[in-house]
C-alpha positions in Angstrom: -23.2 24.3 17.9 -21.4 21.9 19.7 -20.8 21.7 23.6 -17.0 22.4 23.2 -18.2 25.3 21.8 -20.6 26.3 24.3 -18.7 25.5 27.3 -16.1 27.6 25.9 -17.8 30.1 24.9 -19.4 30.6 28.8 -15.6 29.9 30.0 -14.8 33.3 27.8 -12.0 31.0 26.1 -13.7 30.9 22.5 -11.7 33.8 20.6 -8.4 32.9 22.2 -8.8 29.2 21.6 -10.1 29.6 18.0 -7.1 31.8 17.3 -4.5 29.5 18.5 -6.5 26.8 16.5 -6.6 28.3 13.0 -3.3 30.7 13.3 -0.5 28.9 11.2 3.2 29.1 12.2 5.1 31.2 9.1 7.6 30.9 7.6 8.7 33.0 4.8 11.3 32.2 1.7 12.8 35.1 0.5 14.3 34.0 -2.7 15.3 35.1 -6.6 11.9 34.2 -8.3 12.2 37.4 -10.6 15.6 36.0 -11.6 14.5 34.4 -15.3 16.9 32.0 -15.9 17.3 31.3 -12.4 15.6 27.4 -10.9 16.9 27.7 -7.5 14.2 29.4 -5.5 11.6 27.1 -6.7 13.4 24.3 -6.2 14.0 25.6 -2.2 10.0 26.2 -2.1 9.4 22.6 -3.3 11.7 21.2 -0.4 10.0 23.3 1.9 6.4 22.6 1.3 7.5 18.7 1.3 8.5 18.9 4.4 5.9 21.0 5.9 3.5 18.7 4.6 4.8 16.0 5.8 5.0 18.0 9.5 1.2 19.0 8.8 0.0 15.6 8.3 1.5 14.3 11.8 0.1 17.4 13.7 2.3 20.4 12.4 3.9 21.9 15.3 2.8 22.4 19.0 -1.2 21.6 17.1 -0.6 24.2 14.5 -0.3 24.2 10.5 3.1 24.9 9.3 3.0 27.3 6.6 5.0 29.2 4.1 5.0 32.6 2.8 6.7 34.1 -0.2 8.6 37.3 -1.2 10.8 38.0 -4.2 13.8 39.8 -4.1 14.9 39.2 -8.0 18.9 38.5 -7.0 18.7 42.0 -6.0 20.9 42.1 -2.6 18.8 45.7 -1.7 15.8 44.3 -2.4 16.6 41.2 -0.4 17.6 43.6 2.8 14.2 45.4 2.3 12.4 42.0 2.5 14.2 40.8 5.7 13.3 44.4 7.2 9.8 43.8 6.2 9.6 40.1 7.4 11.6 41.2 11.0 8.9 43.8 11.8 6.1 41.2 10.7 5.5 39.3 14.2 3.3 36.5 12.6 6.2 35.4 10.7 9.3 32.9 12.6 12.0 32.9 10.6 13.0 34.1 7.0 15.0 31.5 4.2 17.4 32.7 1.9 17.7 32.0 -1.5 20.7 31.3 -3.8 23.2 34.5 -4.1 25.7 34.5 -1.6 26.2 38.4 -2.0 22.8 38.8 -0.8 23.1 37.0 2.5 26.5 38.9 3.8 24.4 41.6 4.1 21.4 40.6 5.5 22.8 38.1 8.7 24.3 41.3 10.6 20.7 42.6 10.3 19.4 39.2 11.2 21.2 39.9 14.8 20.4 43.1 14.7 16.0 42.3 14.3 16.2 38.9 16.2 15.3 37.6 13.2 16.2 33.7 12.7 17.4 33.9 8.7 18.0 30.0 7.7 20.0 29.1 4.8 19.6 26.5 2.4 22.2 27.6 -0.4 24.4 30.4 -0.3 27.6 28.9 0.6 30.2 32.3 1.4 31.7 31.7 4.9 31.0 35.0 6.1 27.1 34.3 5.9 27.6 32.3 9.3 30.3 34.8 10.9 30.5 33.6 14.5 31.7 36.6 16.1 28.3 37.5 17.2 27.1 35.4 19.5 24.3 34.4 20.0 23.9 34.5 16.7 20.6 34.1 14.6 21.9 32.3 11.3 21.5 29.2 11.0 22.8 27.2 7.2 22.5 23.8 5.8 24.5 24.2 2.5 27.9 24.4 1.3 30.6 26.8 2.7 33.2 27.9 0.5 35.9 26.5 3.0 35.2 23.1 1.9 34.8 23.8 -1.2 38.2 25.1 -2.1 39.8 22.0 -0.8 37.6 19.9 -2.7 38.6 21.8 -6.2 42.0 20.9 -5.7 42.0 17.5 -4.3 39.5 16.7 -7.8 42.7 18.6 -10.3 45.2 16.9 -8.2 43.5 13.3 -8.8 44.0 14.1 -12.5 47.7 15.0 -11.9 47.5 18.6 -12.5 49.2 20.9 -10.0 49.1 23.8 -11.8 45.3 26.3 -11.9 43.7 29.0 -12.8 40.5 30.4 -11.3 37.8 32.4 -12.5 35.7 34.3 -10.0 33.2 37.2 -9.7 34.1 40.5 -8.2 31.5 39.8 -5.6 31.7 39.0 -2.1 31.0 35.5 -3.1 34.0 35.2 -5.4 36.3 36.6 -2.8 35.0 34.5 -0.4 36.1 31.6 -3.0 39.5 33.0 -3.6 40.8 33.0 -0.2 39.5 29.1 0.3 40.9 28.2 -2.7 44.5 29.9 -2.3 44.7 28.2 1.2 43.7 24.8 -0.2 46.6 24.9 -2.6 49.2 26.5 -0.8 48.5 23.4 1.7 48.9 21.1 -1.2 51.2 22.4 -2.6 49.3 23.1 -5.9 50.5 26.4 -8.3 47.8 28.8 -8.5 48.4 30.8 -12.0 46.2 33.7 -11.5 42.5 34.1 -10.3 40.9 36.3 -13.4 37.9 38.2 -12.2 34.7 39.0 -14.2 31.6 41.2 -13.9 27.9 40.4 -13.5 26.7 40.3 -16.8 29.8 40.4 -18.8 29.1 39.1 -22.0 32.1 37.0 -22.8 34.6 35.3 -20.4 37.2 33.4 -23.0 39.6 35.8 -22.8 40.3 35.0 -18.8 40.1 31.5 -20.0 42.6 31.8 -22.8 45.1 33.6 -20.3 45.3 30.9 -18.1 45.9 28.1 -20.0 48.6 30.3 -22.2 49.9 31.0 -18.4 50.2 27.0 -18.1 46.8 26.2 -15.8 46.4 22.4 -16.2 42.5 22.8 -14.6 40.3 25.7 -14.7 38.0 26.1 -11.6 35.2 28.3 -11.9 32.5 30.3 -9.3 29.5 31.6 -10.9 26.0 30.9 -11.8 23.9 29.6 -14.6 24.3 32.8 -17.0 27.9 32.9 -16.5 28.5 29.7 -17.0 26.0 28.9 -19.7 28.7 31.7 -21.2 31.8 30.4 -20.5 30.8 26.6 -21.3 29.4 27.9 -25.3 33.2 29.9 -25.6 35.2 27.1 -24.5 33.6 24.7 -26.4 34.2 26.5 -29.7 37.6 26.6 -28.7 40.8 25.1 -29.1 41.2 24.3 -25.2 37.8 22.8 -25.1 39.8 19.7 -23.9 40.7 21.4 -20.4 38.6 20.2 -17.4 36.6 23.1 -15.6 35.8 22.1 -12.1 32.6 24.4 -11.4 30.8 25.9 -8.3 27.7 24.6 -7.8 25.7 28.2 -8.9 25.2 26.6 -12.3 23.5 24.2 -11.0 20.6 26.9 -9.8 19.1 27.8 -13.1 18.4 26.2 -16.4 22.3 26.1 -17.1 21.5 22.3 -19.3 18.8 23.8 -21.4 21.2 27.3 -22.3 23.8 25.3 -22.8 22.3 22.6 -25.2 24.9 20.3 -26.7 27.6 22.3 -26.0 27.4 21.2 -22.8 28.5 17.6 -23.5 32.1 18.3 -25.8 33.7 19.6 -22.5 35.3 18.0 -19.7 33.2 20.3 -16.8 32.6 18.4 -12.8 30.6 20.7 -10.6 30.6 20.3 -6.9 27.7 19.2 -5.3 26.4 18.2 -1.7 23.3 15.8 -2.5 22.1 14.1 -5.4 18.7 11.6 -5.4 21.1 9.4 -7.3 22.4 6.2 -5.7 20.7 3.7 -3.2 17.3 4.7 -1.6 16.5 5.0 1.9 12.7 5.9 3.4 13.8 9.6 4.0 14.5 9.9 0.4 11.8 7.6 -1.3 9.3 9.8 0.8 11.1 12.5 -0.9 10.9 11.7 -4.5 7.0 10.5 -4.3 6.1 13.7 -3.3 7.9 15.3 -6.0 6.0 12.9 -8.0 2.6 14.0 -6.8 3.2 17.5 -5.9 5.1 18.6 -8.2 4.9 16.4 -11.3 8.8 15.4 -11.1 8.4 12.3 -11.8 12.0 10.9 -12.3 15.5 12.4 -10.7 16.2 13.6 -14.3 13.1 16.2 -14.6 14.5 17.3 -10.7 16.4 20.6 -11.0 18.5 22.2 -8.7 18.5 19.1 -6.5 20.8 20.0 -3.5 18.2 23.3 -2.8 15.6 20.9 -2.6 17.7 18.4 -0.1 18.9 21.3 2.3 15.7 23.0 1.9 13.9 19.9 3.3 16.0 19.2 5.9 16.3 22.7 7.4 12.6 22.8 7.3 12.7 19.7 10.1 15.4 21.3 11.8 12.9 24.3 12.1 10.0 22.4 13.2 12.2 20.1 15.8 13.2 23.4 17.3 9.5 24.4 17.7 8.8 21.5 19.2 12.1 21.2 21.5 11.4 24.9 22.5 7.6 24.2 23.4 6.6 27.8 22.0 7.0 29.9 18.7 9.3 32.8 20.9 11.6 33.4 17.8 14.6 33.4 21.0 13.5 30.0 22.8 13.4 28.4 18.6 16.9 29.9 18.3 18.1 28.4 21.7 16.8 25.1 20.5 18.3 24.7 17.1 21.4 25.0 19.0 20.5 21.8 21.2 18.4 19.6 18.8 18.6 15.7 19.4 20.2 13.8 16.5 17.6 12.9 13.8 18.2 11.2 10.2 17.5 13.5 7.3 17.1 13.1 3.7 21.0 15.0 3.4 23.0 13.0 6.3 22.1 11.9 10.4 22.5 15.1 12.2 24.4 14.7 15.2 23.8 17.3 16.2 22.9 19.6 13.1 23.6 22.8 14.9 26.1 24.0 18.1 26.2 27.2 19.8 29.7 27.5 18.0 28.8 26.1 14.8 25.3 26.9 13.3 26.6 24.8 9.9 24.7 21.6 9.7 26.4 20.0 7.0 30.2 18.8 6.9 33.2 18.5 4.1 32.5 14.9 3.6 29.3 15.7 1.9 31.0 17.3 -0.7 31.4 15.7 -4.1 31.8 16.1 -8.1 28.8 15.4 -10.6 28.8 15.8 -13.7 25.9 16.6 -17.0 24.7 13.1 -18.6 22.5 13.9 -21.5 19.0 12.8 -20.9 20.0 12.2 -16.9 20.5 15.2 -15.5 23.4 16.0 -12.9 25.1 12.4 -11.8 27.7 12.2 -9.4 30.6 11.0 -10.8 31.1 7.4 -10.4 27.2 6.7 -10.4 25.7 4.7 -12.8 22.3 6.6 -13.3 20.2 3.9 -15.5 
C-alpha cells in the first residue's frame, strides 16, 4: 500500500479520488451498424477511436480516459430517437454522434434541445439538422450541408456545358432538403431544371425516372441516395442506352459497399460524387498520423482499402473539437462543453484549420470550399477528380 494511498485514505479522500481516477468521459456513437450493406458507421467509429487515442495518450481530458460507447439504431429513425432518449437520461454519457441518414437526425436535434443533450454530427448533411432557431442550441455538425451541395451539382454540369437537369431524389426529409438547394442553385445560374423524379426506400428499379429525364432533354442527371439506391440505378443505367449521361451523385453512396455491389458496372458510366475529404493528395502530419493508425488499428493499410473516407475525416476532427471543449470548459457539465464549442481557439485538423470551427450562430464547422467531385478508379478507390492516385 502506498503512502498516497494511506494518506488519502486518513484524509477520507480515497473513494472520491479513485472515482475521478478510473471514471472515463463517454461518448456514445449512435450509428446504422445493423444496416448490411451500409460502411458508414464503422468508418465514423474508426475516426473516433483515432482520435481518442491519440487524446488518451497525451493525458485524455482534464486526467481522464476518453472513451466510446456504442448503440445501433439499424437506419431506423425510431430506433435512433429511442437511443438518444436512452443516452440523454444516461448521466455518465457527454454527448451522443450521429450516424449517416439525414432522416434520422431531423428528428432527433429538437429532442437534443429538449434533453440538453449535445448530439455531434459527422455525416448527415440536411440543413435542417443544424436549425438555428433555437438558440442555444445543442447541435453541433462537421459534414456537408445540402446548401452547398446543390451549388456544387450545378457549377460541376455547367463546367461540362450542360444547362439543362434532372434530379432524382428520395421522398425523405433528406431528398427535400436536396431539392430546395438544388432549385435555388440553378434558378441563380440560370440552369433548366427538367423535373425532380422521386423514388421510395427500397424501390427496386429507378430507370424509369432516369429514362424520363433524358427523353425530357436533361443534359446531367444529379442523384441523392445511398449505396442500395445507387448500386441500383448505376447496374440500370449501365445496361442502357443513355449509359453515356454523367450522374453527379450525393455522397450516400459513398457510405456502404456501393464499389463491391456495383462491380464493373461501375466503371462504363460517366458518375462524379461529391465529397468533402479524401487522404488523396499531399501529406501533412495531421493526416500521416491519420493513416498510420489506420494502418495499425485497423489493418487499412493503403487509402484504397479506406472506405467511407469523409466519415472517418469529420469523425476525427469532431472528436478534437469534443475534447478541446472539455478542456476549454475545465469540467464535463454537458452546458459549460456546449458554451465552449462555441468559443474554441483555432486549431489545425486533419479536414481544414478551424477558425473558429463553431459560433454561437453557426454550429457548422466545415465550409463550401471543401466541397469537391471524386470519382471510382478501379483498384484505387474514390479519387478526386484531377488527382493522380498512383
Amino acid at each position: 500500500m502506498s503512502l498516497r494511498f494511506i494518506v488519502l485514505k486518513l484524509l477520507g479522500l480515497v473513494i472520491t479520488t479513485s472515482v475521478m481516477a478510473s471514471e472515463p468521459v463517454y461518448l456514445l456513437l449512435d450509428a446504422e451498424y445493423g444496416n448490411k450493406t451500409s460502411t458508414s458507421a464503422q468508418s465514423i467509429e474508426r475516426g473516433i477511436r483515432i482520435a481518442m487515442d491519440e487524446i488518451n495518450a497525451k493525458g485524455g481530458v482534464l486526467g481522464r480516459r476518453f472513451e466510446l460507447k456504442t448503440s445501433d439504431n439499424k437506419g431506423i429513425t425510431a430506433i435512433g430517437v429511442d437511443n438518444f432518449r436512452v443516452a440523454g437520461a444516461d448521466p455518465t454519457i457527454l454527448g451522443v454522434f450521429g450516424g449517416k441518414f439525414s432522416p434520422t437526425y431531423i428528428e432527433v436535434a429538437p429532442i437534443a434541445n429538449e434533453l440538453k443533450t449535445l448530439l455531434l454530427n459527422p455525416w448527415g448533411s440536411a440543413d435542417a439538422i443544424t436549425d438555428m432557431s433555437i438558440k442555444p442550441s445543442w447541435v453541433f455538425r462537421l459534414s456537408l450541408k445540402d446548401s452547398w451541395a446543390g451549388p456544387a451539382f450545378i457549377a460541376e454540369a455547367v463546367k461540362s456545358g450542360h444547362q439543362k437537369i434532372g434530379v432524382i431524389t428520395p421522398n425523405t426529409a433528406w431528398g427535400r432538403s436536396n431539392v430546395a438547394a438544388i432549385d435555388k442553385a440553378a434558378s441563380a445560374a440560370g440552369v433548366t431544371v427538367i423535373g425532380n423524379e422521386w423514388y421510395h426506400w427500397g424501390d427496386k428499379t429507378l430507370i424509369a425516372h432516369f429514362d424520363s429525364l433524358v427523353s425530357h432533354g436533361a443534359q446531367t442527371i444529379i442523384f441523392v441516395g445511398n449505396e442500395a439506391e445507387g448500386a441500383i440505378l448505376t447496374r440500370e443505367v449501365a445496361a442502357s442506352r443513355h449509359r453515356n449521361v454523367p450522374i453527379l451523385a450525393h455522397w450516400g453512396i459513398t457510405g456502404g459497399a456501393f464499389e463491391r455491389m456495383v462491380g464493373e458496372a461501375l466503371h462504363s458510366i460517366d458518375l462524379k460524387v461529391i465529397q468533402t475529404y479524401s487522404f488523396y493528395g499531399p501529406p501533412n502530419p495531421v493526416k500521416t498520423r491519420v493513416l498510420a493508425a489506420l494502418k495499425e488499428r485497423f489493418a487499412l493499410a493503403t487509402v484504397e482499402a479506406i472506405e467511407s473516407p469523409v466519415g472517418i475525416a469529420h469523425a476525427y476532427d469532431l472528436t478534437y473539437a469534443a475534447a478541446y471543449a472539455i478542456e476549454k470548459a475545465g469540467s464535463v457539465e454537458p452546458a459549460a462543453v456546449r458554451d465552449a464549442l462555441e468559443r474554441l481557439p483555432p486549431w489545425q485538423g486533419l479536414v481544414r484549420n478551424y477558425d473558429p470551427a463553431f459560433t454561437p450562430t453557426d454550429h457548422d464547422a466545415l465550409r463550401p470550399d471543401n466541397v469537391f467531385f471524386a470519382r471510382y478508379v478501379r483498384g484505387k478507390g474514390i479519387v478526386p477528380v484531377g488527382v493522380d492516385p498512383n
